[in-house]
N, C-alpha and C positions, 0 to 999 in steps of 0.2 A: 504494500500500500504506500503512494506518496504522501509526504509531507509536504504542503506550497502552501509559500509566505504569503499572505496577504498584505498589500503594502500600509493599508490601513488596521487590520484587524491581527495580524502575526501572523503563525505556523498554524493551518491548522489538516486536519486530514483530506484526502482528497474528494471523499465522498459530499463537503460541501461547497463542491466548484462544479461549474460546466464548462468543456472546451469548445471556446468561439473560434477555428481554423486558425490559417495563416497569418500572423501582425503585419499589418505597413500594406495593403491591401485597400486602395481606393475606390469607392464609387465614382463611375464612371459619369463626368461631368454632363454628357450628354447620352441618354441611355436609348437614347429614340431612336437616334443616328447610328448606333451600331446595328451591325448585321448578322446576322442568326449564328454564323461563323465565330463572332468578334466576343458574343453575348456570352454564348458558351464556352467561350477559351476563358470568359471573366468569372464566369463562374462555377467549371470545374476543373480547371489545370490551376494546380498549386505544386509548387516545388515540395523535394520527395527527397532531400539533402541524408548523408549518412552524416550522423556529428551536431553540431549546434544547431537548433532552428527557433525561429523569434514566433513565438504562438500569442493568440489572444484568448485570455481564461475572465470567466464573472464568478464571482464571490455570491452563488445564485443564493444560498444558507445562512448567511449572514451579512455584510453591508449591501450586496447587489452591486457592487459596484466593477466595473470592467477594470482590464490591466493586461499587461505584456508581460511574457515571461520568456526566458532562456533555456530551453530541455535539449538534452541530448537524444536522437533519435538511438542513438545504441544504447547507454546504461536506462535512460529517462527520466536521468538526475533532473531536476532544474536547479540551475547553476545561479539563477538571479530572476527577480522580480521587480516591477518598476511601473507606475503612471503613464498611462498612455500619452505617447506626447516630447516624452522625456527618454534620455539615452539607458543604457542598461547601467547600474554601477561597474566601475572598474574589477 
């Protein structure tokens, strides 16, 4: 079972988060003008990295609130936790 830090609330188990996919992952400014092709590339290819990868997790069991996190796709440590918005800590 994981342990992930809430940046607000601490450590807590992993049973009270949900994972929101890939971090850093834009809506697409204009969604009309894409093409059935463009729509689908945006919404199901996500990079499939072995090693670090930047995820979006909610705190759905306690504050609700969104964040980024740093897992390793091998062990599934997360290595860091941080504010959407904001860089990973060092």
């Amino acid at each position: 079972m994981l342990l992930i830090r809430c940046p607000w609330c601490g450590p807590r188990d992993e049973v009270e988060f949900r994972y929101g996919g890939q971090a850093g992952i834009s809506y697409p400014s204009d969604p009309d003008a894409l093409s059935d092709e463009e729509w689908a590339d945006y919404l199901f290819m996500r990079d499939n990295p072995k090693g670090e990868f930047r995820e979006r997790w909610v705190h759905a069991h306690g504050c609700r609130r969104w964040f980024n996190a740093v897992r390793s796709t091998v062990t599934h440590e997360i290595r860091a936790t941080f504010p959407i918005g904001e860089e990973p800590p060092a």
